[in-house]
C-alpha positions as CSV (number, residue, x, y, z in Angstrom):
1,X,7.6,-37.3,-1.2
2,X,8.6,-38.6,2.3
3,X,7.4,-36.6,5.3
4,X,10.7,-34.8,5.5
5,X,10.8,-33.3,1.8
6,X,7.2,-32.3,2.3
7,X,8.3,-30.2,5.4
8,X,11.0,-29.2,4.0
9,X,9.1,-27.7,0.7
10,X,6.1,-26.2,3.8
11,X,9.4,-24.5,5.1
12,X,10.6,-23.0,2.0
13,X,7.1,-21.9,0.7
14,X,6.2,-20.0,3.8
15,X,9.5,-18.3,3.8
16,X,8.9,-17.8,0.1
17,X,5.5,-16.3,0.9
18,X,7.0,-13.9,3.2
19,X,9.5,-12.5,1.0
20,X,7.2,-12.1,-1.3
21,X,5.4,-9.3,1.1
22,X,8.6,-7.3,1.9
23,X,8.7,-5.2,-1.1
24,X,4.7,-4.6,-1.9
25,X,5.2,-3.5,1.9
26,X,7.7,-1.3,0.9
27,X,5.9,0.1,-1.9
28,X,3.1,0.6,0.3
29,X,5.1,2.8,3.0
30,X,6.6,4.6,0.2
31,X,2.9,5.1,-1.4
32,X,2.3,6.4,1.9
33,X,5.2,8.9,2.2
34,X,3.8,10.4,-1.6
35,X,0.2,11.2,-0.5
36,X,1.7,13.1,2.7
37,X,4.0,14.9,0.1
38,X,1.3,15.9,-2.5
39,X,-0.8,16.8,0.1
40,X,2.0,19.5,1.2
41,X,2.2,19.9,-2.3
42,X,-1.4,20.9,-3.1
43,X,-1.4,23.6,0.2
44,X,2.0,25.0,-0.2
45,X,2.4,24.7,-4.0
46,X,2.0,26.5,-7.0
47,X,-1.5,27.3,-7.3
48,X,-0.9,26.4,-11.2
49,X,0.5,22.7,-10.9
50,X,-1.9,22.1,-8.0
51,X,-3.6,19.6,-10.6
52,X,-0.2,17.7,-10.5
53,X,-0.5,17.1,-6.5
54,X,-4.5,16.0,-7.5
55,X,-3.0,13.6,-10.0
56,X,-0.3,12.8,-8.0
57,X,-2.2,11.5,-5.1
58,X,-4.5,9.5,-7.5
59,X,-1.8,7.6,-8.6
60,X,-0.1,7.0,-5.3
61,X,-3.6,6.3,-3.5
62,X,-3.8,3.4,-6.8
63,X,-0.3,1.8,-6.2
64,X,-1.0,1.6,-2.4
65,X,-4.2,-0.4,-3.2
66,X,-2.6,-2.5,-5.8
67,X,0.4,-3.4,-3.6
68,X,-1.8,-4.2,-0.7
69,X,-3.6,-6.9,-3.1
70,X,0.0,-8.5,-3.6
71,X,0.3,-8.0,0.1
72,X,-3.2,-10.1,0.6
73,X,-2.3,-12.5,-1.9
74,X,0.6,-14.1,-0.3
75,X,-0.8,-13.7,3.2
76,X,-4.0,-15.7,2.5
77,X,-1.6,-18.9,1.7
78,X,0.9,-18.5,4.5
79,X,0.7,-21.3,7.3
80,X,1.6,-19.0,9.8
81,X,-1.8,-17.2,10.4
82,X,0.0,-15.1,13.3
83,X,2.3,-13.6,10.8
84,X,-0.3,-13.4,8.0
85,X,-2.5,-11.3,10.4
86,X,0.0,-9.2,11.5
87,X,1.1,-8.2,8.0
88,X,-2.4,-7.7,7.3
89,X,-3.3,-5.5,10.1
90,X,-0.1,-3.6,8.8
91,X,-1.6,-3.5,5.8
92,X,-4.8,-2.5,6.4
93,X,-3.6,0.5,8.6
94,X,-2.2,2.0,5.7
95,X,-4.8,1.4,3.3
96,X,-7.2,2.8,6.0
97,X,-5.2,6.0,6.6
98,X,-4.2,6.9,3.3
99,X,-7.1,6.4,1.2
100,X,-9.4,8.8,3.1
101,X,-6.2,11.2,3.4
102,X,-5.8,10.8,-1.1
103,X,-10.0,11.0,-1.2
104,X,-9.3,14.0,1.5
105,X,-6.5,15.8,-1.2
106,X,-8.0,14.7,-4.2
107,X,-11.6,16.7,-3.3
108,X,-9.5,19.9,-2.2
109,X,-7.5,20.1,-5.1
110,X,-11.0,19.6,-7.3
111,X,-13.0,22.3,-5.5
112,X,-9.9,24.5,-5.8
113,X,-10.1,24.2,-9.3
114,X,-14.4,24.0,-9.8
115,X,-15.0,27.4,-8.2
């Protein structure tokens, strides 16, 4: 490999890599979106399917975690540790809200149902 093809294959990996991101990214947000909604859900819903807003915020609250791992994956090999940090930090926003808002649903839906 001469110096050029091995920039050449840094530039293509690293634009690789962030591709890679955009749509565990996207799943996050959307993640995101589903806990606000089943947390409407569980207050404003039928009090009989309020176990489906406790299951459905499991469920999000696990697809947000599991797409921020394929988030961290590709960010811990990206050359461009500005970038990687910033989707991190993006990352990690979500995951920070989020989970404590599920956790936050998921125990009112359970002590609505273990009176």
């Amino acid at each position: 490999e001469t110096e050029a093809e091995k920039a050449e294959k840094e530039r293509v990996m690293e634009a690789a890599l962030k591709a890679a991101c955009s749509v565990p990214l996207d799943i996050m947000e959307k993640c995101c979106q589903a806990i606000r909604l089943q947390g409407e859900f569980a207050e404003k819903g039928s009090a009989l399917a309020v176990s489906d807003a406790g299951t459905g915020v499991i469920f999000a609250k696990g697809a947000l975690q599991g797409a921020a791992l394929n988030v961290f994956i590709n960010t811990a090999s990206m050359a461009d540790r500005a970038y990687a940090k910033s989707v991190d930090d993006r990352a990690d926003k979500m995951l920070t809200e989020y989970t404590v808002e599920a956790d936050r649903i998921y125990a009112e839906v359970y002590s609505r149902l273990r009176k």
